[in-house]
N, C-alpha and C positions, 0 to 999 in steps of 0.2 A: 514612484515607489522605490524608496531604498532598497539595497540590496544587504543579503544578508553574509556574514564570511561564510567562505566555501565551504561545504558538508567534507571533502576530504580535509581540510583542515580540522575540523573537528573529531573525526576520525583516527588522523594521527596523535592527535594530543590524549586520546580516550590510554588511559593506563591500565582499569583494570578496579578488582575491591583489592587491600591488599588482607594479609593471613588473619589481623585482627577479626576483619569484617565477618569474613568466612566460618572463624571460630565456632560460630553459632548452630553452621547449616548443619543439618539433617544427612544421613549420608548419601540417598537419592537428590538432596540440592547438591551438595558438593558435586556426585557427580553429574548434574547437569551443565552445574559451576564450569567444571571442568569443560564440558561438551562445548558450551556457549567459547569461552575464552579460544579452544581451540577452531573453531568457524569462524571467530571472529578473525584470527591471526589466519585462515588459509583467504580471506577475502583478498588481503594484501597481495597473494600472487596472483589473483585473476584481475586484479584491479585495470581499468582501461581510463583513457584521458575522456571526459564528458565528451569531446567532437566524434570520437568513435563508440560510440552508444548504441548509432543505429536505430532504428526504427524502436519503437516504443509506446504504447497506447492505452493510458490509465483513467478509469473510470472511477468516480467520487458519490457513493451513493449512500440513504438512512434516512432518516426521520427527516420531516419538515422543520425550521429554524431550529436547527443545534448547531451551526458552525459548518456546514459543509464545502461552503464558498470562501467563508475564511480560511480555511485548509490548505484549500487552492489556492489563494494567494499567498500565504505562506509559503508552499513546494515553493511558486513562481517568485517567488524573493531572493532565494541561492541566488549564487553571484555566477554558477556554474549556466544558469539561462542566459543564453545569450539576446535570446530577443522572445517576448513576450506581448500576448495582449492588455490591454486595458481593463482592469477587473473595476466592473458597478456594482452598486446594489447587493453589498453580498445578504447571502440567504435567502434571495427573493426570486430565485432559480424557479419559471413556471415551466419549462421545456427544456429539451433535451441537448448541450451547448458543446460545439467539441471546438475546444480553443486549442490554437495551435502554435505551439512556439518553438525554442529551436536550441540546442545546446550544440552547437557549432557557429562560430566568428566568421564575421565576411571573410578573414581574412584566411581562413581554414576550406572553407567552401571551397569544392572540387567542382571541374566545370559541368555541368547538366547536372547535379548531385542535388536530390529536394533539402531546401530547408529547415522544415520542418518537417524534425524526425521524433517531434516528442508534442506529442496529444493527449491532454486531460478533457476528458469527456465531464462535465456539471450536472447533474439529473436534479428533477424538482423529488422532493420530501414526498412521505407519504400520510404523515399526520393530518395534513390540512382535509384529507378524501374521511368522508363517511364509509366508505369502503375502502381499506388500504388495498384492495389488490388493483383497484383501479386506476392507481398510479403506479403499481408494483410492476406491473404486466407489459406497458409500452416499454419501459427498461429491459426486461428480459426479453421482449422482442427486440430490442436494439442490439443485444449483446448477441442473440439467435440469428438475425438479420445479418451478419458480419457472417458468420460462418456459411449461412446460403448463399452471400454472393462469391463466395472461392470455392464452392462444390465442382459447380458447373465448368471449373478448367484442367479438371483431373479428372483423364477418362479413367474406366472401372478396374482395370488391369492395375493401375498401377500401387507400387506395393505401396505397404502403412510405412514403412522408414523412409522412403522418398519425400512423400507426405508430407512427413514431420521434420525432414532436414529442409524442407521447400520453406512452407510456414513458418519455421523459428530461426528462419537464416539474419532475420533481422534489416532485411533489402528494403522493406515498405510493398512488397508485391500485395497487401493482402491489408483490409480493414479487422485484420481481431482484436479484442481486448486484450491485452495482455498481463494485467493486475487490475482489480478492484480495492479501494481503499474503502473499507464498509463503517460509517462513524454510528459511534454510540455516545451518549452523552448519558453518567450516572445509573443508568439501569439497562439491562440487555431485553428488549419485550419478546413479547412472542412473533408479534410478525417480524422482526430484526431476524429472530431464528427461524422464519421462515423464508424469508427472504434471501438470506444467504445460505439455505441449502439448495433453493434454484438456483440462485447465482452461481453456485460452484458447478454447476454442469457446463456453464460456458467459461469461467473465469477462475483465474487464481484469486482467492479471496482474502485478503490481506484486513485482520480486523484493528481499527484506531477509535482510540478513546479521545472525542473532543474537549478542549473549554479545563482540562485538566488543571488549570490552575484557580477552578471555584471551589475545589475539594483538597482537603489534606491530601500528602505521598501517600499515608495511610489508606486510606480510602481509594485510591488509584490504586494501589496494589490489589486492594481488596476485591474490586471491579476487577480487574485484568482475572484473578482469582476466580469470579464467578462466571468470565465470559469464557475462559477458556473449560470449564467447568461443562457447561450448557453445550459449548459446541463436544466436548467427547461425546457425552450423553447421548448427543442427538447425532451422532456417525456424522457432524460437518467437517468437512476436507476445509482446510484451513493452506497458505503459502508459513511456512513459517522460517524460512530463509535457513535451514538447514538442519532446523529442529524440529520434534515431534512437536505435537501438541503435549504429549505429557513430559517431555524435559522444557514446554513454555513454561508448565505449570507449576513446576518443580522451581523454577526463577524468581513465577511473580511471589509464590508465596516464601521464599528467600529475600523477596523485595529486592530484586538483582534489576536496574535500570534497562532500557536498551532493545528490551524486543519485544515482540507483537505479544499482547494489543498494544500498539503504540500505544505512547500518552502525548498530546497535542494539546497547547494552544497559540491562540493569534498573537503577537506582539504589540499589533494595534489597537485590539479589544482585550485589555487585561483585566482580570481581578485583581483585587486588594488583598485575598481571604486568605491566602496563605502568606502574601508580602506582610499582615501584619502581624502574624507571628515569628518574624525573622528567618521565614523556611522557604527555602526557595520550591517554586511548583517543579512538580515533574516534569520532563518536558524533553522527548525519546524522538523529535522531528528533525532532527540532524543526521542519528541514527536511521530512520525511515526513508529519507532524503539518499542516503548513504548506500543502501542496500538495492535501494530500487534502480537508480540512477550508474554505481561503480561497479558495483562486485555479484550480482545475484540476476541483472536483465536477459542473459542466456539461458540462463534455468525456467526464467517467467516464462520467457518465450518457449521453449521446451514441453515445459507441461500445459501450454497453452494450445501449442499443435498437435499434444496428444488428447486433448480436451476434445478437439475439432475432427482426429478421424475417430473417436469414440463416440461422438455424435451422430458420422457419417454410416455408422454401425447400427444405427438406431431407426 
């Protein structure tokens, strides 16, 4: 599997739109304009080297065959993995796969220190079920199941901030998810919106648009537009790496690159459809790469251990 150049490479070369671009926005894009540029530039001071990442645990969940596997192997293409498994058969995910790989170098490895401090969990689709909740439901037992097995080591006494500084220390003490990457391919359904409004009781829900290079930029904005759209509507808590949902919203429909709903596709599995009108596809998985992996994993982790004693509340 080639590897792909490193996401903080990408990251530093990103400049920005410059005043032309901008000329157009509306005065809530500007200021979001503004918002985005500025989170973008505090990333840079929190930035850490991929070996100190830390523990990290990303689940890839949505519809049966739209890309979710190629996703994954995509992530596992950075050059920032250091060691990786063998991706097959993508899309043809029938159970629940937690691949484990490692963004720390033998030669960085510290002595008894685990390897693998970075786990993308694979879930099968739910399109192929005559009942979607019947493959909806082992998922959100798995992602529920993580939190039952670290109840039982915290007796009753002890406070919520201990809790929550124990769980997001980033040590690996603990099986939680710590970001969900939710794919949508073309239209958002309804069990997609129901689905990740479960999900986000256990997990930060990070929403990406797959295959983004079968459809115009146009039409990808358009979509980022309507998902973000359905999730206000519907009260879905969203990760949006330092932005509301409604300065996301304020972006896509400025057509500003760069933040959730990601746009994604494979390198391997390309379309034509936009290469033959000379337009290059959208394509915000550097960006994704960037945020999850440098500058935003303390935070996941954070509202992840708050996830887990708000569950213990329950």
């Amino acid at each position: 599997m080639p590897k792909k150049q490193a996401a903080d490479d990408f990251a530093q070369n990103d400049q920005g739109l410059t005043d032309d671009q901008t000329e157009a926005f509306t005065p809530e894009q500007r200021t979001s304009y503004t918002r985005f540029v500025e989170v973008k530039k505090s990333r840079q001071a929190r930035r850490r080297t991929a070996a100190n990442l830390g523990s990290l645990r990303i689940s890839i969940c949505g519809d049966s065959g739209i890309g979710k596997t190629s996703l994954l192997s995509e992530l596992m293409r950075f050059s920032e993995i250091a060691s990786r498994p063998k991706m097959e058969d993508p899309d043809e995910t029938v159970s629940i796969d937690e691949l484990k790989c490692s963004t720390i170098s033998p030669a960085e490895l510290q002595n008894g220190e685990d390897p693998w401090n970075l786990v993308f969990i694979d879930t099968p689709g739910h399109g192929s079920q005559l009942d979607a909740m019947a493959a909806i439901r082992p998922i959100l037992k798995y992602h529920e199941d993580q939190f039952k097995r670290t109840t039982g080591i915290f007796t009753q006494g002890l406070s919520q901030p201990n809790i929550v500084r124990f769980v997001s220390s980033g040590s690996g003490g603990h099986t939680h998810v710590d970001a969900c990457l939710y794919c949508i391919l073309h239209r958002l359904t309804p069990v997609d919106i129901e689905f990740m409004k479960r999900l986000s009781a256990f997990v930060n829900v990070v929403p990406v648009i797959v295959k983004s290079d079968s459809i115009t930029r146009d039409q990808v904005f358009a979509l980022k537009v309507n998902i973000l759209l359905a999730l206000i509507n519907n009260d879905i808590p969203i990760y949006g790496f330092g932005l509301t949902a409604e300065e996301l919203l304020a972006l896509a429909r400025a057509k500003v690159p760069g933040s959730a709903p990601f746009a994604t596709y494979s390198s391997e599995f390309t379309s034509t459809f936009g290469r033959e009108r000379n337009v290059a596809p959208l394509n915000d998985i550097a960006d994704l790469f960037d945020v999850l992996i440098y500058s935003h994993t303390d935070d996941l982790r954070q509202l992840a251990g708050e996830k887990f004693v708000q569950w213990r509340k329950t």
